[in-house]
C-alpha positions in Angstrom: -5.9 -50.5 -7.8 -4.4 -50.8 -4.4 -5.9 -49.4 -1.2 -4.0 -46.0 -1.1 -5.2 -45.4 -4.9 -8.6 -45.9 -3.7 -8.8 -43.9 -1.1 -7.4 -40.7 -2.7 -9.9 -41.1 -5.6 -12.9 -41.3 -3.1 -11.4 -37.8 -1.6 -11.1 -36.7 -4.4 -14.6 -36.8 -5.7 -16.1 -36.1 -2.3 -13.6 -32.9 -2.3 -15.0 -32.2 -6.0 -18.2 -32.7 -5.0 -18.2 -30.4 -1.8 -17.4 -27.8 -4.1 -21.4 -28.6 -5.5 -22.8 -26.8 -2.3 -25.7 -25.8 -3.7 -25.7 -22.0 -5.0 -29.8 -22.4 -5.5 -32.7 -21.2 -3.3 -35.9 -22.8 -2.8 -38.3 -20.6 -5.3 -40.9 -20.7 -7.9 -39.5 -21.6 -11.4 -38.6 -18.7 -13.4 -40.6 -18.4 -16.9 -38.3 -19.2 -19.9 -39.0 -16.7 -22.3 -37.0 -14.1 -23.9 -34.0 -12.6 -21.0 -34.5 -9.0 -20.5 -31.3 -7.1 -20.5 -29.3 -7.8 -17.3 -25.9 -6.7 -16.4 -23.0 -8.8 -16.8 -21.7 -9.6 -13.3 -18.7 -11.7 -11.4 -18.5 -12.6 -8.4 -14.8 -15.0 -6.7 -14.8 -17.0 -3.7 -12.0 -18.8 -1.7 -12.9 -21.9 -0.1 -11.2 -24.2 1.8 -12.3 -27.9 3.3 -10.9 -30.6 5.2 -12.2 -34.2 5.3 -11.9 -36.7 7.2 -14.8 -38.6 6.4 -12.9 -42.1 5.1 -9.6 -42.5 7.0 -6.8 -40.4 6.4 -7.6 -36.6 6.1 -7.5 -34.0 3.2 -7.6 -30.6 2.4 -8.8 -28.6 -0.8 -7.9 -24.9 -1.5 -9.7 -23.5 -4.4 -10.8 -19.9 -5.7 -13.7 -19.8 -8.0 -14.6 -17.2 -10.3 -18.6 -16.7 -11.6 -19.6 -14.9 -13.8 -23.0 -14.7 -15.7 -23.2 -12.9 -18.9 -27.2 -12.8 -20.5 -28.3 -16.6 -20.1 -24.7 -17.9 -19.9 -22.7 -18.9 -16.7 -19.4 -19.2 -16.8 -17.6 -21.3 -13.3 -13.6 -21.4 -13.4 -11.5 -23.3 -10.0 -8.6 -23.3 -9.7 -6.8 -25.0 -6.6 -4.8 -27.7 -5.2 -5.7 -31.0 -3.4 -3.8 -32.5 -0.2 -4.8 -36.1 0.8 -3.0 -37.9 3.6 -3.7 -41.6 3.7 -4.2 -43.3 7.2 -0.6 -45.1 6.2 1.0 -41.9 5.6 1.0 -42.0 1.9 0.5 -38.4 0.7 -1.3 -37.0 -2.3 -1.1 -34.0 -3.6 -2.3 -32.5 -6.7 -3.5 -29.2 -8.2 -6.2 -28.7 -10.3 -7.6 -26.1 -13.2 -11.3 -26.3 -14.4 -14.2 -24.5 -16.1 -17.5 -24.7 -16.5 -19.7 -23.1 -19.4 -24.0 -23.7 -18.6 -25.2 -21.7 -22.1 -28.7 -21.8 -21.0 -29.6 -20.4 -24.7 -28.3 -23.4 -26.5 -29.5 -25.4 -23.8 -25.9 -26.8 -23.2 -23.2 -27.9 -20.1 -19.4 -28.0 -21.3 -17.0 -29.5 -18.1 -13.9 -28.7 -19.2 -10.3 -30.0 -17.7 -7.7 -27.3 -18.6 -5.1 -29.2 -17.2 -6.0 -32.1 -19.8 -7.0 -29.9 -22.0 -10.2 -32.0 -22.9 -14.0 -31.0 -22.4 -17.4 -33.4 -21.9 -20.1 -31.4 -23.7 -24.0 -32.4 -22.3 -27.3 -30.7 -23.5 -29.7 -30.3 -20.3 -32.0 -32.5 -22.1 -30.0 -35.3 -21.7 -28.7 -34.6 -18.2 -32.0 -34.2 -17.3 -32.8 -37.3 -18.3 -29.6 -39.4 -17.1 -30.8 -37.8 -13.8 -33.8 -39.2 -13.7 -32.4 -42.8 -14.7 -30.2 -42.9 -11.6 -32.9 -41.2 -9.5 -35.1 -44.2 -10.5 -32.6 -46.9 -10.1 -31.6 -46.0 -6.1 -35.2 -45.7 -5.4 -35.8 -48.9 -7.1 -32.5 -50.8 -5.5 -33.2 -49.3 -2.0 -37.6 -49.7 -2.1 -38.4 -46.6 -1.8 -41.8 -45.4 -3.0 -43.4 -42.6 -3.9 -45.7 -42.5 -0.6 -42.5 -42.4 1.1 -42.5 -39.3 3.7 -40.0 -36.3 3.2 -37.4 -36.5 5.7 -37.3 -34.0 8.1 -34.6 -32.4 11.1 -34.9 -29.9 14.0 -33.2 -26.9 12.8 -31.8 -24.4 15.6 -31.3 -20.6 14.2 -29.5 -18.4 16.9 -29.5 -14.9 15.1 -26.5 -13.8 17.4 -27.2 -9.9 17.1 -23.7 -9.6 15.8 -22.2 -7.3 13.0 -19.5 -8.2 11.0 -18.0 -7.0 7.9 -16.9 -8.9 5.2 -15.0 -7.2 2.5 -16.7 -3.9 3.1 -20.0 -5.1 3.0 -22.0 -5.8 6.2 -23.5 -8.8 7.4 -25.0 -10.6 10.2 -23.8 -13.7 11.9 -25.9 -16.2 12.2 -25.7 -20.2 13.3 -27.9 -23.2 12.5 -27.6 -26.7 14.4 -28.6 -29.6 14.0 -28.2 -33.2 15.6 -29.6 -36.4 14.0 -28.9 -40.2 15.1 -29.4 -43.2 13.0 -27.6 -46.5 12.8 -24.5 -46.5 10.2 -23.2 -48.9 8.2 -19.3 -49.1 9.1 -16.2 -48.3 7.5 -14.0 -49.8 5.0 -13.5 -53.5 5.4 -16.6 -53.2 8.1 -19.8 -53.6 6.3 -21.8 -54.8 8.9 -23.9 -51.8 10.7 -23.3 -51.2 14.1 -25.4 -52.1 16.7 -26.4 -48.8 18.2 -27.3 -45.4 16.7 -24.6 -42.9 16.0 -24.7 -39.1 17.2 -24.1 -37.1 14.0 -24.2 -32.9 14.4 -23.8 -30.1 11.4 -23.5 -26.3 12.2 -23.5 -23.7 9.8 -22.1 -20.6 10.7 -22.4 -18.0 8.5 -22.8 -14.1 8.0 -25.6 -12.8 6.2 -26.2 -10.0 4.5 -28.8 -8.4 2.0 -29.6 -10.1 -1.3 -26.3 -8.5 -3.8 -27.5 -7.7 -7.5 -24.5 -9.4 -8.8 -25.0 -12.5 -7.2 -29.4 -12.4 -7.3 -28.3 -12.5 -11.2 -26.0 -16.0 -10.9 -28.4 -17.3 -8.7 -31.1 -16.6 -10.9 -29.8 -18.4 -13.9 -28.4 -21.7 -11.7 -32.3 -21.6 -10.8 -33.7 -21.6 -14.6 -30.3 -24.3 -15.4 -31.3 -26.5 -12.5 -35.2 -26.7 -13.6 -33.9 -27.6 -16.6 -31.2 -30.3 -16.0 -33.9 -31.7 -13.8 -32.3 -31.0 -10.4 -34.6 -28.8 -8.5 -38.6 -28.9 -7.3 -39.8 -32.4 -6.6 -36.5 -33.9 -7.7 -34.6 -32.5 -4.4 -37.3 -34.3 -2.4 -36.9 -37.9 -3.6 -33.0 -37.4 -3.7 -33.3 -36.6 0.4 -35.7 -39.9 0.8 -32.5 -41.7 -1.0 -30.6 -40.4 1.5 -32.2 -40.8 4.1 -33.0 -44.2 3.6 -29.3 -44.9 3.1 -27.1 -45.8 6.1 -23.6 -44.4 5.4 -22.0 -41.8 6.7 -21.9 -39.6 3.5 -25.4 -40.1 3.1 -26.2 -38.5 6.8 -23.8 -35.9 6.0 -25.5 -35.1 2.9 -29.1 -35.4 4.2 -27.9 -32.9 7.1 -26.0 -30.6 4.5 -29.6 -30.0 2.2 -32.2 -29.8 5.7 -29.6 -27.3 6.8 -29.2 -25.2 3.5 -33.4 -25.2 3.0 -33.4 -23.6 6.6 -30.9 -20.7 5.3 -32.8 -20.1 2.2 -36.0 -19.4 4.6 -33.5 -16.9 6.1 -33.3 -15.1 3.1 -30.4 -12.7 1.9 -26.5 -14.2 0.9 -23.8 -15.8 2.8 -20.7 -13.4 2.6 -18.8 -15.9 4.7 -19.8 -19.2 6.0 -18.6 -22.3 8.0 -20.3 -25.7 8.1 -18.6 -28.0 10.4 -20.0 -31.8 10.4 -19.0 -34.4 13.3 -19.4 -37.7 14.6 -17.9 -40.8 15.5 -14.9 -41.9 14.2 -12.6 -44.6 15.0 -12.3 -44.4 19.4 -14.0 -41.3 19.3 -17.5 -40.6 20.0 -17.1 -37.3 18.4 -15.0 -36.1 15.8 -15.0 -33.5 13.4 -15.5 -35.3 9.9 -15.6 -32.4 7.9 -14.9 -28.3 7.5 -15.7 -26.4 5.3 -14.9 -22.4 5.0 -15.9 -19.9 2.2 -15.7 -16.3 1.6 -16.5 -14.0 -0.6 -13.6 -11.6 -2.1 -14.9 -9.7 -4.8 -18.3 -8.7 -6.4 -18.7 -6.2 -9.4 -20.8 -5.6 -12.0 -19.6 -4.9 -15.4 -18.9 -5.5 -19.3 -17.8 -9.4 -20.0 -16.4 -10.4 -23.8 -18.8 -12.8 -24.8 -15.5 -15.0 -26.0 -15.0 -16.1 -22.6 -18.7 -17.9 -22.4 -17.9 -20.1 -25.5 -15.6 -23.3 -26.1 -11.8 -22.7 -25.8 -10.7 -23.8 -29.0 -7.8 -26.9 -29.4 -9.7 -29.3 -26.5 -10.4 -32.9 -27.0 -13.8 -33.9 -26.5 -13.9 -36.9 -23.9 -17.1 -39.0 -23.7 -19.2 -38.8 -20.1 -17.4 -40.9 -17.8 -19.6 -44.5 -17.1 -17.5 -44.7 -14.2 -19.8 -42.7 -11.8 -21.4 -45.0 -9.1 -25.3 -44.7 -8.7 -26.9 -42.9 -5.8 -27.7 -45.8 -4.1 -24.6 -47.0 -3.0 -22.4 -43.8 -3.2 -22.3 -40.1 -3.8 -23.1 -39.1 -7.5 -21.8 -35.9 -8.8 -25.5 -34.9 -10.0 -27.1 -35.4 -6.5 -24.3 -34.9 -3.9 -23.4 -31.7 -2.1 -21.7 -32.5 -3.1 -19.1 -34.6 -4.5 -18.9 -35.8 -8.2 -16.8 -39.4 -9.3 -13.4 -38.2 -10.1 -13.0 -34.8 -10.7 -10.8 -32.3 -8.8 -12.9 -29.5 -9.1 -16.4 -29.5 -10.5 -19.7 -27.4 -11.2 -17.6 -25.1 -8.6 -19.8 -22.4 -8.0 -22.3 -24.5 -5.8 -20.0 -24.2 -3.0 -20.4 -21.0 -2.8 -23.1 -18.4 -1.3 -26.7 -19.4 -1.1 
C-alpha cells in the first residue's frame, strides 16, 4: 500500500469515526423491562468536518436520518468524502450507510448499501470484544485500575444570546478548553518532541430545551450503550487510555469527551453546534486541526413502517473486520469520537445532538 493509500484510509476512518460524536448523556441506566408505548420519532442532521489532523486535509458532508421506532433505532448517512494528500493526490468518494440497533433482539446490523453487504453483531458480543481491547491498551500502556480520571478546566461563557434554529429557539453557548502535554510526532517522526505542545477545543453550540423526539433516541442509545458495554465506568478507563497516550488523536479525543461531559451538565440539546480543535502543525504553533459543524433540519414525531427497522433483504453478510487497530496505538471505531477503521460513514447518529 503506498503512502497516499494510507493516508486516505486513516481519513477515512477518523472522518467515519467523527461521525461517532457521542449522541449519549451522562445518566443513571435505564431499567430494561417491558417499553411503554412511545411515539415513533425522526429526527436529520447535516454535518460537515474538515481535518487536518495527518497531513493533507479533508472534508466530509453527510446528512443523517434517526429515527427510533419502540426499542429499535434506525441511523442512515449518506454523504461524500474529499481527501487532499499533502502531494496533491486527491480522493474523493461518496458513501451510503445504515445502521439498525434492535434493542429487543439484542442486535447491531452495519450495513454498506453501496456494497450491498451487512456485518450483523449481538450486544453481547460487542460488549465483550469491547472489553477485550479495553483490557489489552490498558495492559500494553500500564495502566491500572488505581489510575486517576483525567481531568480539564472547562470554560462555559453562556453568551446571553438568542438564536433560532429552524424555528425553534436556542441559546448560544461556548466551552474552552486548553491542555498541553508532550506529543509523539508525525508520520516518519516517532520520536516525541522535546517540549509540551498547546492544544485548545471550543465548542460552540446553541442550546435549547430537551425536544421529545430526540429525549426518545437519546433514551434508547443510552439503554444500547449499557448494553454493548460502552457507557458508566467503561467511559472512565477509555479517557485514562487516552490520556495516557501521546498522539495527537488521542489529545483530541480526550479534549472532545471532557468537553461533551461539561455540555451534558448544561442540560437541554444542541440545535446547532461547532467544535473547532487546534494546535501545532508543521511551522505553525497553532493551527486549526479540525472543524466540525452540525445542524439540526428537521424533527417530527409520527407513524414509522416497522419494515424499515429490519434487514434489507438481497445483502451479503461480511464477517467483522480483524483489521481494526487496538486502542492503544490508534483510534478504534468502539472507543473513538470518533472514528472507526475503514468505514465512510458509521454508527452516524453520534455526531449529532447531545
Amino acid at each position: 500500500m503506498n503512502g497516499a493509500t494510507r493516508l486516505a484510509r486513516h481519513r477515512s476512518s477518523r472522518l467515519g469515526l467523527l461521525l461517532l460524536a457521542t449522541l449519549l448523556t451522562c445518566g443513571a441506566a435505564l431499567a430494561f423491562g417491558p417499553s411503554t408505548v412511545r411515539a415513533d420519532s425522526t429526527y436529520e442532521m447535516m454535518l460537515r468536518t474538515q481535518d487536518a489532523l495527518l497531513g493533507g486535509t479533508a472534508e466530509l458532508e453527510a446528512r443523517i436520518i434517526v429515527s427510533v421506532k419502540g426499542d429499535r433505532m434506525r441511523q442512515e448517512a449518506t454523504g461524500s468524502r474529499t481527501v487532499v494528500t499533502r502531494r496533491g493526490a486527491r480522493y474523493q468518494k461518496p458513501g451510503h450507510r445504515l445502521t439498525l440497533d434492535q434493542n429487543d433482539t439484542r442486535r447491531r446490523f452495519e450495513i454498506d448499501l453501496d456494497a450491498a453487504t451487512y456485518v450483523e453483531e449481538t450486544f453481547a458480543d460487542a460488549r465483550q470484544r469491547h472489553e477485550a481491547e479495553l483490557a489489552a491498551a490498558e495492559k500494553a500502556l500500564g495502566i491500572g485500575p488505581a489510575k486517576a480520571i483525567p481531568t480539564l478546566a472547562v470554560s462555559v461563557d453562556r453568551t446571553g444570546e438568542r438564536l433560532r434554529v429552524h424555528g425553534r429557539e436556542c441559546e448560544r453557548v461556548v466551552l474552552r478548553s486548553t491542555r498541553e502535554v508532550v506529543v509523539v510526532g508525525g508520520r516518519g517522526a516517532p520520536k516525541a518532541e522535546p517540549a509540551p505542545s498547546r492544544f485548545a477545543m471550543t465548542f460552540d453550540l446553541c442550546l435549547a430545551p430537551d425536544v421529545p423526539a430526540l429525549a426518545e433516541a437519546r433514551t434508547l442509545e443510552e439503554r444500547i450503550g449499557d448494553l454493548t458495554g460502552t457507557r458508566g465506568r467503561t467511559q472512565d478507563r477509555e479517557l485514562r487510555v487516552f490520556a495516557h497516550r501521546r498522539d495527537v488523536f488521542a489529545v483530541f479525543e480526550l479534549m472532545h469527551r471532557l468537553l461533551e461531559r461539561e455540555q451534558h451538565r448544561l442540560g437541554g440539546v444542541a440545535l446547532r453546534w461547532e467544535w473547532v480543535f487546534s494546535g501545532p502543525r508543521r511551522d505553525e504553533p497553532q493551527a486549526t486541526l479540525l472543524r466540525h459543524l452540525g445542524e439540526v433540519t428537521r424533527i417530527e414525531s409520527g407513524w414509522l413502517d416497522a419494515s424499515g427497522f429490519e434487514l434489507p433483504s438481497g445483502l451479503t453478510r461480511e464477517p467483522r473486520s480483524s483489521a481494526v487497530r487496538s486502542l492503544d496505538n490508534a483510534p478504534r471505531p468502539m472507543l473513538y469520537l470518533a472514528l472507526p477503521g475503514e468505514q465512510l460513514l458509521s454508527r452516524p447518529s453520534r455526531g449529532g445532538p447531545t
